[in-house]
C-alpha positions, 0 to 999 in steps of 0.5 A: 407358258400361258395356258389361255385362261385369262386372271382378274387383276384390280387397280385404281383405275379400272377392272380387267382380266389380265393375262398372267405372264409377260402381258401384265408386266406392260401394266399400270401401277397397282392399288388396293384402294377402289374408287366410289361407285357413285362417280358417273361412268365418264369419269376416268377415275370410275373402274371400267370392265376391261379385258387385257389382250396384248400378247394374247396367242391367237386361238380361243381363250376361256374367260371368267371373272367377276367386277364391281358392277358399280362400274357400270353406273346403272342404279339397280346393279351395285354388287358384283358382275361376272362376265365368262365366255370365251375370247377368240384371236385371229390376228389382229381381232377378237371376238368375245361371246360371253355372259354378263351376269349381275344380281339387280334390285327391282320393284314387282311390276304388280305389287310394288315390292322389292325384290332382288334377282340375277340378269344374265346377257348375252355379249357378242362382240368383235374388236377390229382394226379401224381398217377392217371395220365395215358397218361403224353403226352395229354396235357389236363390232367396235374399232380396236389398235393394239398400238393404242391400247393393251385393253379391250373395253366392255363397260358399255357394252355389259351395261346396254346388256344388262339394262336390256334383259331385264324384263318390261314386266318384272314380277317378284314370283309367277303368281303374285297376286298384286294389289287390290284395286279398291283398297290397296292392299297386297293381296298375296298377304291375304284376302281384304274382304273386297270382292274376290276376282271370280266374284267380280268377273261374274257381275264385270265380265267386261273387266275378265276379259280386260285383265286375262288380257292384261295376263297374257300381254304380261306373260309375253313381255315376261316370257323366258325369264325366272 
């Protein structure tokens, strides 16, 4: 018997986490061979983030498993991305409250460096029959019929998540310095002899109050993030 928790299974086509038992014997022919992530998204060939839920029980099942994230076709997130929560039946619907998490490749918005980090977002779905669907223009309740497909698909889903938690600010650490504004140069490397900020917040007082802030405009857009 199905003890609930949902297994990751790969093939040719697409990512998904799969029911283990009489579910994947439903399932297409398996490969070991992984398409290019370079493909655009619509491409069929492209995998896609999906999760198996014919024959599923009804109740709540936990899930966890990581994909290719170039299925997501968004530049900074090429690795992989896990995706664990929960997924509830009732019924005909489902009801996913997960996190999607995925290491990116940013450049410091101070000092232009590259850096990498981890995003994690929030994915609070709901799959219904085209009946029971109210508002088509939220977009976490999305139409769902079992006839037509064994497979929930998220691809979109982890994707719009991701691009939106990574912060309009994005800092390689708290206190980078960034780059003096004469010569260039990346000041967390070193001084460049130019006039240090207190210095200059002496003889400008007008530019101390532009850059404290231009501080907290940065502190706030970062807020909440590593």
């Amino acid at each position: 018997r199905c003890n609930g928790r949902l297994a990751m299974r790969i093939d040719s086509r697409e990512h998904h986490a799969a029911l283990p038992h009489s579910a994947t014997q439903q399932g297409a022919t398996h490969s070991s061979s992984i398409p290019s992530p370079e493909k655009p998204v619509s491409n069929p060939d492209l995998p896609h983030v999906r999760v198996r839920v014919r024959g599923l029980g009804d109740g709540e099942h936990p899930i966890d498993f990581t994909t290719d994230a170039g299925a997501l076709d968004y530049e900074p997130f090429a690795n992989q991305a896990r995706i664990h929560g929960t997924l509830v039946r009732t019924g005909e619907q489902f009801h996913l409250k997960a996190t999607a998490s995925a290491e990116g490749a940013f450049e410091c918005t101070r000092c232009s460096d590259p850096f990498s980090r981890v995003i994690d977002a929030p994915l609070d779905l709901e799959f219904v029959p085209p009946r029971l669907v109210r508002d088509p223009s939220d977009p976490n309740v999305h139409e769902y019929d079992s006839g037509l497909s064994p497979y929930i698909d998220i691809t979109e889903d982890v994707r719009d998540g991701l691009a939106l938690a990574i912060p309009m600010i994005h800092l390689c650490r708290p206190d980078c310095k960034g780059l003096c504004p004469v010569c260039g140069k990346d000041l967390n490397l070193g001084p460049c002899g130019h006039l240090e900020p207190a210095e200059e917040d002496a003889k400008f007082p007008a530019l101390k109050s532009l850059r404290e802030r231009l501080r907290a405009e940065e502190g706030t857009a970062g807020a909440g993030k590593p």
